[in-house]
N, C-alpha and C positions, 0 to 999 in steps of 0.2 A: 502670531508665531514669532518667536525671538532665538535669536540661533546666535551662538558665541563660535568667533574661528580663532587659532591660533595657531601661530606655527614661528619659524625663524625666521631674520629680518636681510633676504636675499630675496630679488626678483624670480629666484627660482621658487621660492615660499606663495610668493604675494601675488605672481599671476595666476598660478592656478587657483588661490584663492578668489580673484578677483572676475576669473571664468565661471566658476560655479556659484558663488553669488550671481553674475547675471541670470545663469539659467534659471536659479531657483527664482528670481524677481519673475520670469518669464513664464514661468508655466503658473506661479503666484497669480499672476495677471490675466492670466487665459481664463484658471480659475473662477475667480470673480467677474469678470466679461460675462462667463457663462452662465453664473449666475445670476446679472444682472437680466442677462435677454429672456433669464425664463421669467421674471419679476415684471421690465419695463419694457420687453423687447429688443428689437434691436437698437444696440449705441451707435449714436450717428461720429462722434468723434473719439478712437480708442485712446487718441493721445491726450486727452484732457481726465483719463480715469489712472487717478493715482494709486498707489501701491498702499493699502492701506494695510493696518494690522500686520505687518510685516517688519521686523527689527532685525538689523545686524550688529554685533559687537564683536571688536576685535579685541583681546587682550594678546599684551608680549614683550620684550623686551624693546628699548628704544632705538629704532633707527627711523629715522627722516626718510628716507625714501620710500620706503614701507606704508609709513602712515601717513603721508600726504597722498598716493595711492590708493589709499584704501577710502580716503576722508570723501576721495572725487567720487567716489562709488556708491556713497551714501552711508558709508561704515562709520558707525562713532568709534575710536581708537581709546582707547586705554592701557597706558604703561605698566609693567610688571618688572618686579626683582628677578633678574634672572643669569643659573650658574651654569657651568659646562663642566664638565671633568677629561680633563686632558691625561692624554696615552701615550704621551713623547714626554717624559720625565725627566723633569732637570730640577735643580736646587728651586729656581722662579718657577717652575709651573707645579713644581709639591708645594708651593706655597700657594699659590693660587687655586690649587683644587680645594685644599684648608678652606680657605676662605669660603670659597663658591660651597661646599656642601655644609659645612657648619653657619654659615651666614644668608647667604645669597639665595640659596636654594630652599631653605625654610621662610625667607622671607616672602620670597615670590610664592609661596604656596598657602601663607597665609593671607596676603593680599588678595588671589585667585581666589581662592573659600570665599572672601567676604561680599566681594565684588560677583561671583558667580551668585553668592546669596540673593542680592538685592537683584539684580538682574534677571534671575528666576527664568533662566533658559527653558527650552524644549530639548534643544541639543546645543553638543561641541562638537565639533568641523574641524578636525587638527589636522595641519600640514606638516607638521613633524618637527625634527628639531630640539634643540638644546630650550628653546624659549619657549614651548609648550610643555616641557613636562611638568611644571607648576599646577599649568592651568588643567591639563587632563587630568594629577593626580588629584586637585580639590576641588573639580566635579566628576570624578569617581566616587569619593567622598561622599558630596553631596547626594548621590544616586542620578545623576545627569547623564542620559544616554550618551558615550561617547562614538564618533567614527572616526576614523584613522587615514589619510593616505601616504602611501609611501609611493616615493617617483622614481626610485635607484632598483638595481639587480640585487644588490645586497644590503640590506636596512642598515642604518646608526644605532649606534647603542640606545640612544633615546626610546626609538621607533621600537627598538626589539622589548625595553622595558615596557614600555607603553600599551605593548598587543594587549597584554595580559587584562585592560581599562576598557576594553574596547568591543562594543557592539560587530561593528564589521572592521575591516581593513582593506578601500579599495588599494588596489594596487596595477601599475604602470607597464611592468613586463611578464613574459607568462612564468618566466622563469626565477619568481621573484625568490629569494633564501629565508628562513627563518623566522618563519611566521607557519601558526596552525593553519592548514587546509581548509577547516569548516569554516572560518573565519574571511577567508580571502575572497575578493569579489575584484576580476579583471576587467579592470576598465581604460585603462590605457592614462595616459599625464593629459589634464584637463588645458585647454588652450584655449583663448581668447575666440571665440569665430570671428570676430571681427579682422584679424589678420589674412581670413582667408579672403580676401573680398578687395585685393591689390590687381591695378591692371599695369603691363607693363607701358604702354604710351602716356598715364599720368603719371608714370615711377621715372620716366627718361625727362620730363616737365618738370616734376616738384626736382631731381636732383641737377638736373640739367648739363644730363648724358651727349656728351658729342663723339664718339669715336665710333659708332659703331661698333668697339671690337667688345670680347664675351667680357660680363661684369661679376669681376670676384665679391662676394659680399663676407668680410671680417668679423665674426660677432666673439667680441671678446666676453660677452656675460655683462651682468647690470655693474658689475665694480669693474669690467675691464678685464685683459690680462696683458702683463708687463713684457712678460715675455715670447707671446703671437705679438706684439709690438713691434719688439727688436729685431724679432726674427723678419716682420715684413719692413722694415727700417733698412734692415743688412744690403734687402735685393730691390730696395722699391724701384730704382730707377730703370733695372732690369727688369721687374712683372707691368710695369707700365709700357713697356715698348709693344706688350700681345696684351695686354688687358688693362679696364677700369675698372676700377676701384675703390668700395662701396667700403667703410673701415668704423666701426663701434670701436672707437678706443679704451672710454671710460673716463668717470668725472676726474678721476684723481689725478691723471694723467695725462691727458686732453692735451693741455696747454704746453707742455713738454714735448710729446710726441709729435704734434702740429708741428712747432717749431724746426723740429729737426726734418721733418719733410721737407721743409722748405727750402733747407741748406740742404737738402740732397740729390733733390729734383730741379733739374732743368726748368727754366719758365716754360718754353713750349710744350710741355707732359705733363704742367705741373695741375691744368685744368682736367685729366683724368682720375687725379686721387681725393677724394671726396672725403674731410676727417668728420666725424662725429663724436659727441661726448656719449652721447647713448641719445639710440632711437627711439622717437616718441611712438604712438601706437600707428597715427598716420603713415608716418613716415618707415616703421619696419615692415606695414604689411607690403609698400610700392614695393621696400629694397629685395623680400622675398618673390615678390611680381618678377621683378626685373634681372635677378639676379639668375646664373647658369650654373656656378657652383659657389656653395655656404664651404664655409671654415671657419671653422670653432671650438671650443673646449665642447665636455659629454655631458653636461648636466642634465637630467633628462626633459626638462624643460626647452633648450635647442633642438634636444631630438628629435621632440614628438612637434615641433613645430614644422623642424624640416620634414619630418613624414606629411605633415599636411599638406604643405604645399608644395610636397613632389619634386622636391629639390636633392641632386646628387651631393656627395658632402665626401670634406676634407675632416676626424675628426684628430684633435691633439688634447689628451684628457688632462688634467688637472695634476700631475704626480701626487700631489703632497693630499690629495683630496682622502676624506675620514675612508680608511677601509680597501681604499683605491676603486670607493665605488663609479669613477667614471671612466678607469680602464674597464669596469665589466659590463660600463652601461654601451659603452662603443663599440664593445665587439659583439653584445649583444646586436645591437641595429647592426655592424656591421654583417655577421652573421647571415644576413636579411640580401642583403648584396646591392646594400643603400647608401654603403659607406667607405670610407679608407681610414683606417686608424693610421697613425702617426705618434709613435710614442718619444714626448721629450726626450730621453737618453739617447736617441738614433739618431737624432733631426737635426742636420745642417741647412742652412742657406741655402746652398747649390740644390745640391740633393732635394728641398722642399719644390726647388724652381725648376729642378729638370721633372721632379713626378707631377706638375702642375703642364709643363709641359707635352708629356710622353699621354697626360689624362686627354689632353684637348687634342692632340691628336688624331684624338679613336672617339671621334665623335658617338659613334654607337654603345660605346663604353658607358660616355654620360649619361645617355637616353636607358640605359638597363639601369641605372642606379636609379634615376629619378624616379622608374618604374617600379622598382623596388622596392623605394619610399613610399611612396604613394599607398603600396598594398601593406605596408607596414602601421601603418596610420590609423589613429582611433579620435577621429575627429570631432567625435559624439564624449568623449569622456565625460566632459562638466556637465551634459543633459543627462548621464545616465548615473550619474551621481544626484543630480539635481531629482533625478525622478524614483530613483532606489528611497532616499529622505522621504519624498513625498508617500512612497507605498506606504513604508512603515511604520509612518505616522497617520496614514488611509486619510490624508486632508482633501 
């Protein structure tokens, strides 16, 4: 079986991609297991029965973090031409949309054809995005079953041109917009299970937690955000006097923002604030372990994380995001009574330290939210994707 995924080149793309390829290796494997014991009986070692007959290919635009991710998963990567078309018009971006649909956008669709040729799928796996519509529309083309997920309340233009290509379309919340009904299949944002499997006494060891007091966890998303930065920059010295501090800053910025912690923080608190450039997979699932309250931007990829692991949440959505699909994704979960949105135009300093405050307070506050998570949570996604593929194809 050979299965092509593509999508955009953000960890919001690439882990759920990177969840439902496990499961599908997984039930892949059960598969054949099974079929061996009816043939030679029982296998005395499962860990020496390789994943045979089984291919993944990832085509999509280039980003490094993407596809060394993808490489460690067993995914062969392959680069694609690819355009976007921008909705905030200026002289620079009428000229760049020129480009991207008269160039860009035909190239990457004829590379997709050729390479989807030789490659000779069973299916495309799309995670959505500016950098799969190449690939969806030339195996559409080709007559390539394709499936769709979308992880937002309200789809991208991509996503919305896209349904029309498309076998199913799971989809992330119930209340997703603009997509046919017959088409939609609720499964929730695919997540890693691996994350769920942090204990907090090796999360207080690997990060080495000493205060005892509650551990904020900062996920500013796989590129960071600049400004959850600044703003925990503004009060650090103050959110450290009542809590430690767990902080995804992001690669670009890492070394900047460390720095200025430094100069802000006293040496004796300075052992509470923990920077990170982004967590590796070990290390987010202890910080989710160990952590009392998450804050973070809405992509739905932190959401359904923090639904998993039943964590109350701070969220502050992305303003400038396509659609402002992460103010609907936050009030969506928030809605749930799993969350606190926090919208940039409102949010000062003080203000974010007195409602961090006024939260830990009301201890029973936290414990309804994290409850509330919890039962929001679709922890099963990537198996029930992974196993919907498998019906449809009756492997």
């Amino acid at each position: 079986m050979k299965i092509v995924l593509t999508g955009g080149g953000t960890g919001g793309h690439v882990f759920p991609l990177i969840a439902v390829v496990r499961e599908i290796k997984s039930l892949y494997l059960q598969k054949k297991l099974e079929e061996s014991r009816n043939v030679f009986g029982e296998l005395k070692d499962k860990r020496s029965f390789k994943v045979e007959g089984l291919d993944f290919y990832y085509l999509g635009p280039r980003d490094e973090f993407s596809l060394i991710l993808l490489a460690q998963e067993g995914v062969r990567t392959k680069e694609i031409s690819a355009g976007k078309l921008r909705r905030y018009l200026t002289g620079k971006t009428l000229l760049e949309n020129l480009i991207d649909i008269l160039f860009r956008m035909p190239l990457g669709i004829i590379q997709s054809f050729f390479k989807l040729f030789f490659f000779a799928p069973d299916l495309v796996f799309s995670k959505g995005g500016y950098g799969s519509f190449p690939v969806v529309l030339a195996g559409w083309l080709l007559r390539i079953p394709i499936f769709l997920h979308e992880s937002d309340v309200d789809p991208g233009l991509s996503n919305q041109i896209l349904s029309r290509f498309t076998k199913k379309i799971f989809v992330s919340f119930p209340k997703t917009e603009k997509f046919p009904p017959s088409k939609i299949v609720l499964v929730g944002n695919p997540i890693r299970k691996e994350i769920l499997a942090g204990r907090p006494e090796e999360a207080k060891e690997l990060f080495k937690l000493v205060s005892g007091k509650p551990v904020l966890l900062i996920m500013g998303g796989s590129q960071g955000a600049q400004r959850i930065n600044d703003l925990i920059l503004a009060i650090l010295p103050n959110l450290l006097l009542d809590f430690e501090i767990l902080h995804q800053i992001g690669e670009k910025n890492f070394l900047k923002v460390k720095a200025e912690a430094e100069v802000t923080v006293a040496n004796e608190i300075e052992k509470l604030y923990h920077p990170f450039a982004f967590f590796r997979e070990e290390e987010v699932k202890q910080a989710y372990a160990v952590a009392n309250l998450v804050i973070g931007r809405a992509g739905a990829g932190v959401i359904f994380e923090i639904a998993a692991v039943g964590k109350a949440s701070i969220l502050i959505p992305y303003p400038e995001a396509a659609q402002g699909h992460q103010l609907k994704n936050a009030y969506a979960f928030a809605a749930s009574g799993a969350a606190i949105v926090l919208e940039e135009s409102n949010l000062t300093p003080n203000f974010f330290l007195d409602k961090l405050k006024y939260l830990f307070s009301r201890p029973q506050e936290i414990e309804k939210m994290s409850q509330a998570a919890a039962k929001f949570a679709k922890p099963q996604a990537a198996l029930e994707i992974a196993q919907y593929l498998f019906d449809f194809f009756k492997i």
